[in-house]
C-alpha positions, 0 to 999 in steps of 0.5 A: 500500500502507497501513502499519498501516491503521485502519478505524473504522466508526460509527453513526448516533450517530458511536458506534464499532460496528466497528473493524478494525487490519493490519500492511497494507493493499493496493487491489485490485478496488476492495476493501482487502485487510488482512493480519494484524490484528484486527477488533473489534465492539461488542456490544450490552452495550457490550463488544467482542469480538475476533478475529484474521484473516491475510487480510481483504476490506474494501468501503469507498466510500473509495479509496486518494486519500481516505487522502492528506492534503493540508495545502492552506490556506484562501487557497489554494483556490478558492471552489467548492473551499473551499465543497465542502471546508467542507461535507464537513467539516460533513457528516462531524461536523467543526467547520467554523466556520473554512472558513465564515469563509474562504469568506466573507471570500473574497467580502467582501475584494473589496469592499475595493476600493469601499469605499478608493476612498469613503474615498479620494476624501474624504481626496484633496479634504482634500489642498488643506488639509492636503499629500499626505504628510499625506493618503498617511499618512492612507490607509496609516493607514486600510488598517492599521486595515482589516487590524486589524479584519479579523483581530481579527474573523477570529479571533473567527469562527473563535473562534465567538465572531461569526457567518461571515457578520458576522466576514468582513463586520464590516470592510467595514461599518465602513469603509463607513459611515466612507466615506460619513460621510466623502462626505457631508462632504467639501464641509464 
């Protein structure tokens, strides 16, 4: 049962044409059942013209699981759920710049892996000249500065301000060029 239920119903122009306000709301028969309330449609002057109703059969492809909110973050969900989700926000009208930046990061933050061991590799060789503290501090250093980057460019995706793809990838690009600067110069 739904407590003071809303339906608004749009145009292709996402213009309201209908809406409709109960004191209740019930499921059955795959219909909504409102209980006192009013219905109110647009005219084609623009005003709305209004009626009250006790009782009130509404079909909508919505079910009672569509109207319950879940507040599951973006880390939270799996790639195939997070690319349905940001897909049906952008389909419904939605921004759904941030959920696109989150899926790309999903697929992007994995390769963080590869590209710390390019970097690694080089720094471990420079170990003989300069101690382990030294290059351990280097290393910490370097993952810091990847998280710093990361969510500098994260934040500007969801901004708007960078492309999805480039904010997730902005990181990674940037440590994989240093990686093989640093290969191809570690011999030096």
């Amino acid at each position: 049962m739904m407590v003071d239920p809303t339906f608004y119903f749009f145009d292709d122009k996402f213009k309201i044409t209908k809406r409709i306000d109960g004191r209740s709301g019930i499921w059955k028969n795959k219909t909504w059942q409102i209980q006192n309330g009013i219905v109110q449609n647009r005219e084609k002057d623009g005003g709305y013209n209004l009626h009250k109703f006790e009782h009130l059969e509404v079909k909508l492809a919505e079910n009672p699981e569509d109207f319950v909110r879940e507040n599951i973050e973006p880390e939270e969900m799996g790639y195939v759920q997070l690319r349905r989700f940001a897909q049906r926000l952008k389909q419904e009208g939605y921004d759904a710049t941030r959920y696109f930046v989150e899926l790309n990061i999903k697929i992007a933050f994995p390769f963080i892996v590869f590209i710390m061991m390019l970097i690694g590799i080089p720094i471990a060789l420079w170990k003989k000249g300069m101690g382990s503290p030294v290059a351990v501090s280097i290393g910490i250093s370097l993952c810091f500065v990847y998280l710093l980057i990361l969510g500098l460019s994260r934040t500007l995706g969801f901004a708007g301000i960078l492309p999805p793809v480039f904010s997730a990838w902005l990181a990674n690009s940037i440590f994989l060029f240093l990686g093989v600067y640093l290969m191809i110069h570690a011999n030096r």
